[in-house]
Every structure is written in C-alpha cells, then in structure tokens.
N, CA, C and O of each residue as an XYZ file, in Angstrom:
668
protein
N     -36.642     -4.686     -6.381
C     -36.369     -5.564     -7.491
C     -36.039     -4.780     -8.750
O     -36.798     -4.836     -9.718
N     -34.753     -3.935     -8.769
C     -35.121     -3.070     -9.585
C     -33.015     -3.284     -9.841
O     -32.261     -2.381     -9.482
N     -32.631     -4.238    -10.309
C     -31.268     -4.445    -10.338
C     -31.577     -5.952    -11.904
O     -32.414     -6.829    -12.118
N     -30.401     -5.471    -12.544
C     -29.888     -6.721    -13.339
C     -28.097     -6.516    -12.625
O     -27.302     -5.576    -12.635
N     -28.058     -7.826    -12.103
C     -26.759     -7.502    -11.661
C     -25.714     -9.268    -11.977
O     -25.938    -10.348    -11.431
N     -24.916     -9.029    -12.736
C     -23.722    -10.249    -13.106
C     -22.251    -10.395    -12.234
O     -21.120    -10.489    -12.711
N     -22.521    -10.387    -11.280
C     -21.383    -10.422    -10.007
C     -20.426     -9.452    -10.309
O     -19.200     -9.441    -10.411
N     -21.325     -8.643    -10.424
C     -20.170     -7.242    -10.773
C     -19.891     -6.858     -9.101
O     -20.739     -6.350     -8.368
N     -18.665     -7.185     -8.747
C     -18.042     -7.298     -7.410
C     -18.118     -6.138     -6.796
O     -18.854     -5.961     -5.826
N     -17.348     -5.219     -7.314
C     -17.444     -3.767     -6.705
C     -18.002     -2.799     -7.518
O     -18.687     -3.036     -8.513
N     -17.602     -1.315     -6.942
C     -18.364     -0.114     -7.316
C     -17.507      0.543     -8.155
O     -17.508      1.750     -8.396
N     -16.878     -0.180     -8.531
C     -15.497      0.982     -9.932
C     -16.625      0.645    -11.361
O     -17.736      0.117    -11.393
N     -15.661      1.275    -12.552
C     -16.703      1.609    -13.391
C     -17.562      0.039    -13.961
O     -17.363     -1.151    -13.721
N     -18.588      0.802    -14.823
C     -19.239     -0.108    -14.933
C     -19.041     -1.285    -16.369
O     -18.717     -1.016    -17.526
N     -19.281     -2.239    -15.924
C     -18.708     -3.235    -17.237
C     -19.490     -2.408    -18.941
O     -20.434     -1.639    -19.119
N     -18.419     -3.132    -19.955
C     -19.433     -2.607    -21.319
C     -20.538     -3.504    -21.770
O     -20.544     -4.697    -21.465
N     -21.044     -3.205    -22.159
C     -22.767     -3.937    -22.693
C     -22.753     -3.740    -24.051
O     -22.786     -2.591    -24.493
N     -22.702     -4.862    -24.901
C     -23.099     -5.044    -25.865
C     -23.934     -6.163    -26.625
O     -23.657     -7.338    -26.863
N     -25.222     -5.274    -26.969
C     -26.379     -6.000    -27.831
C     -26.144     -6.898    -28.932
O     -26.333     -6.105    -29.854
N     -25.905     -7.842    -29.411
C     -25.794     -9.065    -30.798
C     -27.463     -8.886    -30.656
O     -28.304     -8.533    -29.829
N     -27.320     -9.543    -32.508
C     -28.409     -9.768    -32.866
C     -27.968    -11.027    -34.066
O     -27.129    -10.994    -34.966
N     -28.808    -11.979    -33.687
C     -27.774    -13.174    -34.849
C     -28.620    -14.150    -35.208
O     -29.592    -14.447    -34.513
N     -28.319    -14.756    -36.361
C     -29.562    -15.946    -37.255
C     -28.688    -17.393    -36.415
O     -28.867    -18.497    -36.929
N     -27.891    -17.308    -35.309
C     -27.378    -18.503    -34.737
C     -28.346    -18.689    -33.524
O     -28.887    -17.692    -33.046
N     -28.599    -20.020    -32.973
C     -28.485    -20.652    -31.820
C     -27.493    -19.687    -30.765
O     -26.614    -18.933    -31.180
N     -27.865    -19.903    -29.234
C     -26.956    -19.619    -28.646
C     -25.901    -20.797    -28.257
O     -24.867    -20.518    -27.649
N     -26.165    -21.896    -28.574
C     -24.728    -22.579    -28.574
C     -24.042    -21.877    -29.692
O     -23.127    -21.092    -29.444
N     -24.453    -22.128    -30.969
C     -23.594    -22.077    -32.602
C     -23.012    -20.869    -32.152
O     -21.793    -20.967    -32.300
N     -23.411    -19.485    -31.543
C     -23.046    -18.536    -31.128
C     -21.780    -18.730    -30.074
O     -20.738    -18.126    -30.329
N     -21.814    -19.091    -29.565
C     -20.642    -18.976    -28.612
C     -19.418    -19.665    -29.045
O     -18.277    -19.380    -28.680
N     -19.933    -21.070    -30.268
C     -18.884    -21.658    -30.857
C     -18.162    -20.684    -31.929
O     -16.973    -20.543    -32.218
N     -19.322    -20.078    -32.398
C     -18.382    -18.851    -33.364
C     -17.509    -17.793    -32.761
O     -16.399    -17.392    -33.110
N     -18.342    -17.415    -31.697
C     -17.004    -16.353    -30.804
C     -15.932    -16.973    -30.211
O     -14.974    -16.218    -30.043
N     -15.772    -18.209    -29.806
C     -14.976    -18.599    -29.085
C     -14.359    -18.776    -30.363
O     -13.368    -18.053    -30.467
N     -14.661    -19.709    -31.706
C     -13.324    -19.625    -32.551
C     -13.121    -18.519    -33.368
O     -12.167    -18.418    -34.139
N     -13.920    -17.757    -33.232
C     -13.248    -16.203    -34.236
C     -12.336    -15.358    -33.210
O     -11.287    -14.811    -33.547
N     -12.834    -15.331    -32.025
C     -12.404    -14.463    -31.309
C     -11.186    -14.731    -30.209
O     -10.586    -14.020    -29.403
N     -11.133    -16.221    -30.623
C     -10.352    -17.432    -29.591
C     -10.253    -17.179    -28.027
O      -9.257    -17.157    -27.303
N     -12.075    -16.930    -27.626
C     -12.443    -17.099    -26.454
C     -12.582    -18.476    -26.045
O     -12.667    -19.442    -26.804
N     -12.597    -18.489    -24.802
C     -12.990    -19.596    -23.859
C     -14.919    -19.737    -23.203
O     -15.214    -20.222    -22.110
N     -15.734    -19.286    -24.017
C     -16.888    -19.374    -22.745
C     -17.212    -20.446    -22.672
O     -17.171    -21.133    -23.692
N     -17.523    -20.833    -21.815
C     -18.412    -22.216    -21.359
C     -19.608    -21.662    -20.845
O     -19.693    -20.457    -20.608
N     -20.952    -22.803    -20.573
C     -21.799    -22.691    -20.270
C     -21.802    -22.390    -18.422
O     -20.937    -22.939    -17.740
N     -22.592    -21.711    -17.939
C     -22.686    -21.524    -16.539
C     -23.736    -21.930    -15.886
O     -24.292    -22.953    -16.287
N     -24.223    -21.271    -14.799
C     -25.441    -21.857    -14.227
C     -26.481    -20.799    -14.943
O     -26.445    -19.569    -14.985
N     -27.479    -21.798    -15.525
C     -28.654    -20.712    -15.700
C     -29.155    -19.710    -14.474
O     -29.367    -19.978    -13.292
N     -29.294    -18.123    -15.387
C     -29.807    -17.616    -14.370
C     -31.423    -17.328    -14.121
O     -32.042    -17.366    -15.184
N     -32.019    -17.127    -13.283
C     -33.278    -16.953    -13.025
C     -33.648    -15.450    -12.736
O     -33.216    -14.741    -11.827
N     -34.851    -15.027    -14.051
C     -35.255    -13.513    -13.433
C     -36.723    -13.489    -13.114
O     -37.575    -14.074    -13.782
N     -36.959    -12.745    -12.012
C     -38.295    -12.362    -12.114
C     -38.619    -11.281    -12.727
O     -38.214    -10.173    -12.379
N     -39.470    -11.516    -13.813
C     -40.182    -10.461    -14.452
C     -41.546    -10.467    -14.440
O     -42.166    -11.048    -15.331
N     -42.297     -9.687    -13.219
C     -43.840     -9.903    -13.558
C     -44.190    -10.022    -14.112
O     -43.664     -9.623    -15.150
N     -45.538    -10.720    -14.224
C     -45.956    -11.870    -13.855
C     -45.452    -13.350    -13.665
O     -46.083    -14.312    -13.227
N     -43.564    -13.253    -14.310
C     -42.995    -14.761    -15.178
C     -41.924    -15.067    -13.928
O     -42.132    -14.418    -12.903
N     -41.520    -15.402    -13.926
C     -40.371    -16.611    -13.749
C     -39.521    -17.100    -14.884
O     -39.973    -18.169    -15.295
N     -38.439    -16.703    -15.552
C     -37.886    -17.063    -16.576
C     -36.362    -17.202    -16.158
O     -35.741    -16.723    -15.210
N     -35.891    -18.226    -17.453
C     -34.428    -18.795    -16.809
C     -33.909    -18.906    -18.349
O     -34.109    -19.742    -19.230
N     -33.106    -17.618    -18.285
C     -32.106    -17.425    -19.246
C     -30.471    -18.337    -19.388
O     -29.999    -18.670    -18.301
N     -29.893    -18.609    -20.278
C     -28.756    -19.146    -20.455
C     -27.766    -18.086    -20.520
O     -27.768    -17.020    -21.135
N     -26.670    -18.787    -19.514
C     -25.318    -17.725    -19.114
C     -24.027    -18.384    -19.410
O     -23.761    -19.460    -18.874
N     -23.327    -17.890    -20.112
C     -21.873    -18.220    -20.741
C     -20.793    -17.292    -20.080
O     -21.112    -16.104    -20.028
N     -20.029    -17.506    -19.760
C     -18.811    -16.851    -18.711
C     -17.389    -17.326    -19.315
O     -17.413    -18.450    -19.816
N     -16.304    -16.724    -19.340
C     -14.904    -17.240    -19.579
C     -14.357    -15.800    -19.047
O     -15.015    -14.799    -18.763
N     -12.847    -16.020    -18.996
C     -11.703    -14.911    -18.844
C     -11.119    -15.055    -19.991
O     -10.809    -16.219    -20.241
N     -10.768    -14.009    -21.053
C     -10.234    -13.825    -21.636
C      -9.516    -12.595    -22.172
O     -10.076    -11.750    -22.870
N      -8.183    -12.548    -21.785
C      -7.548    -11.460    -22.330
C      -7.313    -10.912    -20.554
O      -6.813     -9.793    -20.437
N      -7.596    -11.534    -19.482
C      -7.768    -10.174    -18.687
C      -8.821    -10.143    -18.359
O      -8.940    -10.085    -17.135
N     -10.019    -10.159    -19.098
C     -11.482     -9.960    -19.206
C     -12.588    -10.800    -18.556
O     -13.104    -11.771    -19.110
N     -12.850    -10.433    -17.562
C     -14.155    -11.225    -17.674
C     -15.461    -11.050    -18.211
O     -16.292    -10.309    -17.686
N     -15.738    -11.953    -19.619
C     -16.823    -12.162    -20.357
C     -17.995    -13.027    -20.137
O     -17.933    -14.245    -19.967
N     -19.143    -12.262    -20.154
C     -20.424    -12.815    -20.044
C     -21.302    -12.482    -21.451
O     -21.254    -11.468    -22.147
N     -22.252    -13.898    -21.647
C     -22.859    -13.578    -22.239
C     -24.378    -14.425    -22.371
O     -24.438    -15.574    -22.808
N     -25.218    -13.876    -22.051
C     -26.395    -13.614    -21.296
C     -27.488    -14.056    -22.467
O     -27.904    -12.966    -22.859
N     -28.109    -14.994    -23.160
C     -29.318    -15.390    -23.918
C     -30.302    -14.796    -23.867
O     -31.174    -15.419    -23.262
N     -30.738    -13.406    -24.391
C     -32.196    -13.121    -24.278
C     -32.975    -13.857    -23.685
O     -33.181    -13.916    -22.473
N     -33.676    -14.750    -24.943
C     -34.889    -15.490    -25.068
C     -34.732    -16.271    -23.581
O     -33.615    -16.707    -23.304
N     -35.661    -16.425    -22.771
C     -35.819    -17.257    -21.748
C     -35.721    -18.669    -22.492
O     -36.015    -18.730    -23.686
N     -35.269    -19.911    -21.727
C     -35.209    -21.711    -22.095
C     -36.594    -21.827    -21.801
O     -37.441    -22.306    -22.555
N     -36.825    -21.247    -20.382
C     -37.884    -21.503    -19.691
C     -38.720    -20.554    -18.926
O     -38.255    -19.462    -18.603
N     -40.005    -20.925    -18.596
C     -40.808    -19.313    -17.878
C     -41.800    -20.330    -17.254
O     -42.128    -21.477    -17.557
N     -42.172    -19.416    -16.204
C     -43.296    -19.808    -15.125
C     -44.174    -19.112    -15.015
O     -44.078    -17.979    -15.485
N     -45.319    -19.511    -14.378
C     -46.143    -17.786    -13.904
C     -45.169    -17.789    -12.361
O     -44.375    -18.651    -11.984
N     -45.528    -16.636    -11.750
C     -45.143    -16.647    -10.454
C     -46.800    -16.735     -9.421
O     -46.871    -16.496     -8.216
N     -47.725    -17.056    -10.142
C     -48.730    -16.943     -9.832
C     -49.726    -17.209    -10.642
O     -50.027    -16.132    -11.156
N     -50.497    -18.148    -11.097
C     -51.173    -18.733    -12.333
C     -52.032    -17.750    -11.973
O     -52.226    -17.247    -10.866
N     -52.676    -17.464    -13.343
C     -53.624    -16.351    -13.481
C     -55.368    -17.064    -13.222
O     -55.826    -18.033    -13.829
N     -55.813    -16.548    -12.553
C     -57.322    -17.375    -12.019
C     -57.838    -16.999    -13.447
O     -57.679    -16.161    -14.336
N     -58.720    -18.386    -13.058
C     -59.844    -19.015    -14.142
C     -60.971    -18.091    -14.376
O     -61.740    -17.801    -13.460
N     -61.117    -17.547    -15.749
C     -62.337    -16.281    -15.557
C     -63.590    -16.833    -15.790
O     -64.550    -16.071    -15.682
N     -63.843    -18.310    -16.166
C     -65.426    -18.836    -15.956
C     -65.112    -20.269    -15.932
O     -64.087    -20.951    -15.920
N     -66.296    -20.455    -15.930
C     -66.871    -22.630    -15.073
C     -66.935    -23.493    -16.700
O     -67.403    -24.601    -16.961
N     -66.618    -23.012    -17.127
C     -66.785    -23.691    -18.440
C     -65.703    -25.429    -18.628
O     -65.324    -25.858    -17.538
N     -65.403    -26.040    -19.511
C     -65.027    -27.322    -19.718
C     -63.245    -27.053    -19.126
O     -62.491    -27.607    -18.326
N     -63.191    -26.015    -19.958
C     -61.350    -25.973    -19.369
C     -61.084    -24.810    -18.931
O     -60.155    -24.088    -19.292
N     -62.132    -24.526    -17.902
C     -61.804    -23.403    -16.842
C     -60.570    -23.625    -15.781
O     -60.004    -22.813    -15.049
N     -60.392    -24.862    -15.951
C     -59.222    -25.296    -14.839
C     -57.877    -25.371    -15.658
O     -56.859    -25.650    -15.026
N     -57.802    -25.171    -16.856
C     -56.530    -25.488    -17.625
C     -55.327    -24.249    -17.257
O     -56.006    -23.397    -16.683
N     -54.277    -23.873    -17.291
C     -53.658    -22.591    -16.925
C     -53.280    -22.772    -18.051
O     -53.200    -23.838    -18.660
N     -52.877    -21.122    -18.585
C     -52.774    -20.696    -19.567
C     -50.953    -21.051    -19.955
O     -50.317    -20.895    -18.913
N     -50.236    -21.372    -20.865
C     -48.724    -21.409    -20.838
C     -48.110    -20.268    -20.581
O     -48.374    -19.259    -21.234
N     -47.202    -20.274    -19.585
C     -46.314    -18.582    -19.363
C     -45.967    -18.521    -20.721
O     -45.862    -19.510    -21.446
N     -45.795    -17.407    -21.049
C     -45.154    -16.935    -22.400
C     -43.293    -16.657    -22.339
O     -42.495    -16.356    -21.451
N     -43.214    -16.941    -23.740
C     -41.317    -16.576    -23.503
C     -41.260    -14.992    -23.737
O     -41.254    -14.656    -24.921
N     -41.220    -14.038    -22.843
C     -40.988    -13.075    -22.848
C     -39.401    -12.276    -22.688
O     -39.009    -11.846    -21.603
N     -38.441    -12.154    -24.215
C     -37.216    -11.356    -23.839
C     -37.023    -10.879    -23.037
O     -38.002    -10.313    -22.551
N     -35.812    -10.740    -22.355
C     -35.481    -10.067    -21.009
C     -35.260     -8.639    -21.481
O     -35.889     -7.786    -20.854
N     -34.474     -8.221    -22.479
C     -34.219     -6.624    -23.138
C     -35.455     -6.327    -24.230
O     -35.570     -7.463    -24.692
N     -36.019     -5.869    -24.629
C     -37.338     -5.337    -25.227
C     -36.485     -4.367    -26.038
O     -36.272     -4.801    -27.170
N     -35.998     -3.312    -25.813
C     -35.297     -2.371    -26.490
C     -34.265     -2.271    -26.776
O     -33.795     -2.141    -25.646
N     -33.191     -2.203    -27.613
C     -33.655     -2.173    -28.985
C     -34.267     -3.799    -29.112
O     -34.189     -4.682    -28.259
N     -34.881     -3.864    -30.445
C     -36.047     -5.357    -30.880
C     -34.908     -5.765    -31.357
O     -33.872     -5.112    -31.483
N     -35.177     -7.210    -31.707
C     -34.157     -8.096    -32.265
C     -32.885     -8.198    -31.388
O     -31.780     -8.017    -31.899
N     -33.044     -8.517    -29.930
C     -31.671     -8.448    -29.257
C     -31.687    -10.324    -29.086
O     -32.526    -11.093    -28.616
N     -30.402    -10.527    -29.684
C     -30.462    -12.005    -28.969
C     -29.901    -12.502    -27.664
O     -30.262    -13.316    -26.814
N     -28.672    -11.533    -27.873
C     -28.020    -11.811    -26.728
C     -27.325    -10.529    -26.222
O     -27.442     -9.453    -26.809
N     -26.423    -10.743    -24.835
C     -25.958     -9.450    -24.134
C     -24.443     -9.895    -24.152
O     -24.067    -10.973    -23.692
N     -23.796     -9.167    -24.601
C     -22.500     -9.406    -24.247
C     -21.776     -8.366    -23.271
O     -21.669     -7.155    -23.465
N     -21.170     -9.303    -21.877
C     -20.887     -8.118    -20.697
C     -19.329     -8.584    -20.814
O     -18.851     -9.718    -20.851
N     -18.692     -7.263    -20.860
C     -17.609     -7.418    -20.590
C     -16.844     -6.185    -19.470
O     -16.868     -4.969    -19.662
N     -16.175     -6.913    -18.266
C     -15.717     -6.389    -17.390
C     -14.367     -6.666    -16.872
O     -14.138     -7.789    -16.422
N     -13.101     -5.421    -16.892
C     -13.612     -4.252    -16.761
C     -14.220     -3.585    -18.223
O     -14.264     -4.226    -19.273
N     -14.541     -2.594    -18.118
C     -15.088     -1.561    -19.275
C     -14.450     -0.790    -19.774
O     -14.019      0.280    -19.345
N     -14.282     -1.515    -21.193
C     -14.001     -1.500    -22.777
C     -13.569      0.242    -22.603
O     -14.237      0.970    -21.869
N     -12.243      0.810    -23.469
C     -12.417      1.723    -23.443
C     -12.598      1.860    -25.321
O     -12.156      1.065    -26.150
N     -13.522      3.348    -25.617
C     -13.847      3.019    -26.777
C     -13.172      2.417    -27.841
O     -13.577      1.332    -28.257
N     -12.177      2.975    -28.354
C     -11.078      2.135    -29.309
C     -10.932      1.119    -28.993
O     -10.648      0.486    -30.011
N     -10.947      0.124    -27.690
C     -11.134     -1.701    -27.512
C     -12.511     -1.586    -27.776
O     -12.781     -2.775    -27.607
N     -13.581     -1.071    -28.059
C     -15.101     -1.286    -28.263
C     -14.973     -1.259    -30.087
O     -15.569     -2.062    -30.804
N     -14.317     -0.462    -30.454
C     -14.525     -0.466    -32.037
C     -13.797     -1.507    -32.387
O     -14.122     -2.102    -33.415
N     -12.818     -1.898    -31.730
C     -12.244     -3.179    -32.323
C     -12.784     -4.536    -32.134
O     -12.857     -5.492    -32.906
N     -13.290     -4.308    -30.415
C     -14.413     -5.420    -30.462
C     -15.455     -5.626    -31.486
O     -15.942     -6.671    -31.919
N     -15.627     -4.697    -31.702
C     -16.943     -5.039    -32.920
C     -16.866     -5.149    -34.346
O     -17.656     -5.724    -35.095
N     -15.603     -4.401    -34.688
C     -15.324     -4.814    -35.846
C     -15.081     -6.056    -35.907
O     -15.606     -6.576    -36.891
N     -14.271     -7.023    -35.002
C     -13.966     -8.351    -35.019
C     -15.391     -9.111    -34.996
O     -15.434    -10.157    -35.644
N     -16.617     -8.683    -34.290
C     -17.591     -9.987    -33.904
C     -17.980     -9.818    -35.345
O     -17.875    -10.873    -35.970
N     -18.431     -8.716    -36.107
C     -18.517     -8.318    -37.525
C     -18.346     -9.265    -38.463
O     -19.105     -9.584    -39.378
N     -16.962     -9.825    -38.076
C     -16.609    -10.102    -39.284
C     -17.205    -12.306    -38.842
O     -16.679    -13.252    -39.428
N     -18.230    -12.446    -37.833
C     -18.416    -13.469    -37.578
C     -19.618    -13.629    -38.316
O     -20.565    -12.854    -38.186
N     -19.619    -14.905    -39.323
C     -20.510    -15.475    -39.662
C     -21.949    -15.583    -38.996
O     -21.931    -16.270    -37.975
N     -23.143    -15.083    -39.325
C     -24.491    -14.986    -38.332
C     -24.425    -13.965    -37.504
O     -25.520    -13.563    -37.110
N     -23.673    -13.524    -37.190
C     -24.070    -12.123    -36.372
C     -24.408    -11.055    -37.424
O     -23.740    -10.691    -38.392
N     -25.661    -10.628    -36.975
C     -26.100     -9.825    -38.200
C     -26.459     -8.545    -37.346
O     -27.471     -8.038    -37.830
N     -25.938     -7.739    -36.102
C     -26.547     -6.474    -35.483
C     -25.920     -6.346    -34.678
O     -25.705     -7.384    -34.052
N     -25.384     -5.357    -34.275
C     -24.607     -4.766    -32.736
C     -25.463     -3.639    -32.645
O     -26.107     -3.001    -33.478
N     -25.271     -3.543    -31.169
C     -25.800     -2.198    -30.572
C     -25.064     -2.018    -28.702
O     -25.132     -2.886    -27.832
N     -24.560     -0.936    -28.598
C     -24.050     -0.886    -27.690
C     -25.025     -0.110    -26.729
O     -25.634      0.900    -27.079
N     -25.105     -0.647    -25.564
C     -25.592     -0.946    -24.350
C     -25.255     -0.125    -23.269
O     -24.207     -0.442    -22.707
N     -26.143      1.310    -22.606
C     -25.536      2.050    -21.933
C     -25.542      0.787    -20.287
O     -26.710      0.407    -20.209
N     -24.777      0.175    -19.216
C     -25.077     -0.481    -18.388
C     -26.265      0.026    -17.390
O     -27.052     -0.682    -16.763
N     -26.178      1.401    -17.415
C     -27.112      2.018    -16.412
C     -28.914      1.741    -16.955
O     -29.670      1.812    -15.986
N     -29.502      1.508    -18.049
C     -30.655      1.096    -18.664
C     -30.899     -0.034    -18.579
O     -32.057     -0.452    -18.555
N     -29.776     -0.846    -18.509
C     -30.036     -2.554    -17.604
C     -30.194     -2.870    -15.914
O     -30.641     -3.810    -15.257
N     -29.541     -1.480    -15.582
C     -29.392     -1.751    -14.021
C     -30.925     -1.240    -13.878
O     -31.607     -1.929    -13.119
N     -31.525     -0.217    -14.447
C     -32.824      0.072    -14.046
C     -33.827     -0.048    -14.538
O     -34.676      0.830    -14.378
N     -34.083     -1.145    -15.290
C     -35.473     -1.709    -16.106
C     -35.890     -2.529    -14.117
O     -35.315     -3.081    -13.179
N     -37.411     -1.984    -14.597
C     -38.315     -2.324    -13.697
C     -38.550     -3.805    -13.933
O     -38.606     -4.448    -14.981
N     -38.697     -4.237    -12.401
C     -39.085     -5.640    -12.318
C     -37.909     -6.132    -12.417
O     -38.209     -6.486    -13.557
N     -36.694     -6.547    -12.294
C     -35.881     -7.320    -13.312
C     -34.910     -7.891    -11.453
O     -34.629     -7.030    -10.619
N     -34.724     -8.771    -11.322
C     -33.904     -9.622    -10.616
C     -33.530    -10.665    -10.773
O     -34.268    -11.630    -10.968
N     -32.096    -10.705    -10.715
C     -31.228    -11.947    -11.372
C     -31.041    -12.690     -9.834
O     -31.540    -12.246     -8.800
N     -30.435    -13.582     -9.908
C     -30.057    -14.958     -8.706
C     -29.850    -15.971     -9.572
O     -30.510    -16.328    -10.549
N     -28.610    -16.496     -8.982
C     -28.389    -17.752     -9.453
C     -29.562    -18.891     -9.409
O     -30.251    -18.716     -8.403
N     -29.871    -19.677     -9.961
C     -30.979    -20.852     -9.274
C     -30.615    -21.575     -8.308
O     -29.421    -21.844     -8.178
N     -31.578    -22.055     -7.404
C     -31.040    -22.616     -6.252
C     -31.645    -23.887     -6.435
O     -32.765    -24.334     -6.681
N     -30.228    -24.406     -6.176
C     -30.765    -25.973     -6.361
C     -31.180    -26.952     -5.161
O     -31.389    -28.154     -5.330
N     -31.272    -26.315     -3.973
C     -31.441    -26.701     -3.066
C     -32.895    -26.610     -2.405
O     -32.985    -26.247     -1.232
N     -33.924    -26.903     -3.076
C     -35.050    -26.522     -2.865
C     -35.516    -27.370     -1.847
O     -36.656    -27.233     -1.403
C-alpha cells in the first residue's frame, strides 16, 4: 500500500505535481481555473484512500486541456472512516460511543496544501513557469509549490481506488 497513483497509464515520464494553497472552496477553485485558465474540469468520481487508521474520500476534478490531461485532487478529505473503530478504554456512561474519524490531509508536507494539481504528460520547466505565473495571477490562490511526483508515489500508507459502488 505504498502507491498514490491517478491512472497514470504507462511507465514514460512522470506527470508534474503542483501544490495550490488558496482562501477558495474547491468548487470556487476550479471555477477560477477553468475561467482564468479556460480549462474544462469537471467533477469526477470521488476517490477513496486508505490512510491508517482512516478511510477518507477526497474530491477529484479531471478535464483535457491543451493536450493535457489535468487532475486536480482536494486535500482535505469530504469524508473519513475508521477502518476499524478504536475499542472502548472503560465501562463508563459512553464507553460505547466511537470517537469521530478525524479529517486528516492527504499531503502533510509542505502545510497549507489545499489542493494537487497533476498534470500529464510532464510540464517541461518553461511550461511550469508559465503555468504558474498564470494560476498567480488567479484571484484566492495564495501559494504554489512544486511537487517532486516520486514523494507522492512513496508516502507510506497511501492507496487510491476509485469507490466502488457496487457494494
């Protein structure tokens, strides 16, 4: 369980990763990139990660644009589970209550990440400085940080899957 993986199809290079950090919603967010940047994302299927102890289900935005296929990935979990409620440590009145999973970010490092922006294939730098000068100049985005892909592929614990609705 040791993969974050966005249907990156084959083994050629790896898509670019870039960190936002923004005082928007992730809708208001995607409405601002799509009209500053005159992308297309739409909403996708939420994805589901396990992160010990949680169960969490992040929001996923996808479009083609330019050529490109763009993802962009909501930190903050909508939603979290335990994968295993944590036992009751005494007999007391609400020894039976379970505790609420917590919303635990999927990226921890750098702090303040809101969202991931994947874009594949991978940005060569001069399309990366221009990418960012452009999100820059978007209202509420207040932080970039670029994203080596290999530090996402190997954060511990971390497995993506679509949700299955077929339970």
């Amino acid at each position: 369980m040791n993969r974050l993986v966005l249907d990156v199809v084959d083994d050629g290079p790896p898509p670019s990763v870039l960190g936002l950090s923004t005082s928007l919603s992730d809708i208001s967010l995607v409405f601002a990139l799509n009209a500053g940047l005159s992308w297309q994302l739409v909403r996708h299927e939420d994805w589901r990660c396990v992160q010990k102890p949680l169960y969490s289900t992040h929001a996923l935005y996808r479009g083609v644009c330019a050529g490109q296929d763009i993802s962009l990935l909501w930190n903050l979990p909508e939603s979290t589970d335990w994968i295993q409620a944590p036992a009751a440590t005494s007999a007391d009145l609400f020894s039976e209550e379970v505790a609420a999973a917590p919303k635990r970010v999927l990226v921890q490092k750098p702090k303040n990440l809101h969202a991931l922006l994947i874009v594949e294939p991978e940005l060569s730098p001069q399309e990366m400085v221009i990418l960012q000068r452009r999100i820059a100049s978007i209202p509420g985005v207040v932080g970039q940080n670029i994203l080596p892909w290999s530090t996402l592929r190997e954060r511990e614990n971390f497995l993506f899957e679509p949700l299955n609705t077929e339970v």
